[in-house]
C-alpha positions in Angstrom: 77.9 14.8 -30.9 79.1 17.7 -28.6 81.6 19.2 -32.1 78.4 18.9 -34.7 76.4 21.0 -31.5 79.2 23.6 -31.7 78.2 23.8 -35.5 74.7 24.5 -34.2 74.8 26.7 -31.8 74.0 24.2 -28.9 75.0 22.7 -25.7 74.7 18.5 -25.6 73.6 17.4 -21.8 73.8 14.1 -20.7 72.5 15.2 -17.4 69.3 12.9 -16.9 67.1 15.9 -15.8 69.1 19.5 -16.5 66.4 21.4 -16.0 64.0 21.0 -12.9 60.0 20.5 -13.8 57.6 18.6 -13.9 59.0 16.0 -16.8 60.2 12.5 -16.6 63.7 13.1 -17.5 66.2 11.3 -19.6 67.1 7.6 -18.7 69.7 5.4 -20.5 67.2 2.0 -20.4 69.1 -1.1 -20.7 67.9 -4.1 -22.8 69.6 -7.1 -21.2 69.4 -11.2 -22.0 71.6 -13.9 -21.7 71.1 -17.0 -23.5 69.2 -19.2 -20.8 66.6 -16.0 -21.1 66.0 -16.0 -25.0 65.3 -20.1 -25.2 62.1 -21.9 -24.9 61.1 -21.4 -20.9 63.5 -18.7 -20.4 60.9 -16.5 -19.0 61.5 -18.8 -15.7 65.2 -17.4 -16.2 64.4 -13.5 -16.5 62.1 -13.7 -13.4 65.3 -15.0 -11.3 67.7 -12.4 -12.7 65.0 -10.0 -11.6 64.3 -11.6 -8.3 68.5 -11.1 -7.7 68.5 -7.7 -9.1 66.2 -6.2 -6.5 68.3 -7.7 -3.6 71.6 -5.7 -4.7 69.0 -2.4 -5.7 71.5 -0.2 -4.0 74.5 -1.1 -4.9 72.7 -1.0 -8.9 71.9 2.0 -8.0 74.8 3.8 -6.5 76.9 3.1 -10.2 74.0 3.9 -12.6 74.6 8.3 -13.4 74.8 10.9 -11.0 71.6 13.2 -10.5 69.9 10.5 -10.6 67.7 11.1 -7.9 65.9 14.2 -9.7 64.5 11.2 -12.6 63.4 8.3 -10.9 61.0 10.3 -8.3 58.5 7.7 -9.3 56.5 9.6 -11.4 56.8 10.2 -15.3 57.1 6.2 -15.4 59.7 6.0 -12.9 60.2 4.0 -9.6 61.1 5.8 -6.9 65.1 5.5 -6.2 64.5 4.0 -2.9 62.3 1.2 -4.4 62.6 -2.0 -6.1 59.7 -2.6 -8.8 59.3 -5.1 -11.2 56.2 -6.0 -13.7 55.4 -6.9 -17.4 54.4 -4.0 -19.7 54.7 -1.9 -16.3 56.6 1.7 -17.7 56.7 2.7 -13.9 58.7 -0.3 -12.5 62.4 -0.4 -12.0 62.4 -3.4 -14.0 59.9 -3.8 -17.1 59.4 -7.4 -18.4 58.2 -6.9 -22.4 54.1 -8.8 -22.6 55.9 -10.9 -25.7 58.6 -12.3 -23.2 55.3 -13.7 -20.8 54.1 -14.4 -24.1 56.2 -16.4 -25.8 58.2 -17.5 -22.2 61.5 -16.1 -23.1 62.9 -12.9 -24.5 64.7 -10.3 -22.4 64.0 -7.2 -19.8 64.5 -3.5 -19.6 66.7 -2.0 -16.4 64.7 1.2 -16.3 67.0 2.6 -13.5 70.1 4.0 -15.2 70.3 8.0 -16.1 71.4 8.8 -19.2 75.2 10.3 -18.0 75.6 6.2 -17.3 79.2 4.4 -18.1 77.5 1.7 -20.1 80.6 -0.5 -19.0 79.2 -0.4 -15.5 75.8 -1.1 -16.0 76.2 -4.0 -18.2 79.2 -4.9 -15.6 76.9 -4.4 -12.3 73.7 -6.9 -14.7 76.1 -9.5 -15.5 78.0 -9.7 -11.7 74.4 -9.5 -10.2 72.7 -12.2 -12.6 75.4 -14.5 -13.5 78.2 -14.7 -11.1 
């Protein structure tokens, strides 16, 4: 991405907010399911990974991009960074459970809390050690 910029003339940022204002920002949201949450009555399951994830907020936190703390001012659809939301078709939470997954009582959840400079390999790492292990 950053050589075919060069080509162009431009700079690639993964920054999550390079340039202060008043706009949301860009987050690297994180589409996450395990089995147990996409069968029949899984939406029981996503509820509990939730319910775990806001006791370890912090720690989610503290590996999920640097600058962080310019995005998720909870405005622009954000939570605040010192917060813990979670709701169904709610763009402002931490946490946003799709309307089909209440719907159809399984499916999957967005982690709305990572910036976009993320290491995917620690996000995915932090969901799986907070909701599995």
């Amino acid at each position: 991405l950053q050589r075919v910029a060069e080509d162009f003339g431009v700079v690639v940022s993964l920054d999550p907010k390079p340039k202060t204002g008043d706009w949301n920002g860009s987050g690297a949201h994180t589409n996450y399911s395990t089995q147990a949450m996409r069968e029949d009555g899984g939406y029981k399951v996503i509820v509990e990974a939730v319910e775990k994830l806001s006791k370890k907020h912090n720690e989610h936190i503290a590996v999920y991009g640097s600058g962080n703390e310019r995005r998720l001012t909870g405005h622009h659809e954000t939570s605040p960074i010192t917060e813990f939301s979670y709701g169904v078709a709610n763009r402002g939470s931490s946490i946003r459970i799709p309307r089909q997954a209440l719907l159809e009582n399984k499916g999957y959840f967005e982690d709305r809390r990572p910036a976009s400079n993320m290491d995917p390999y620690n996000v995915t790492g932090m969901l799986v050690k907070t909701t599995c292990l």
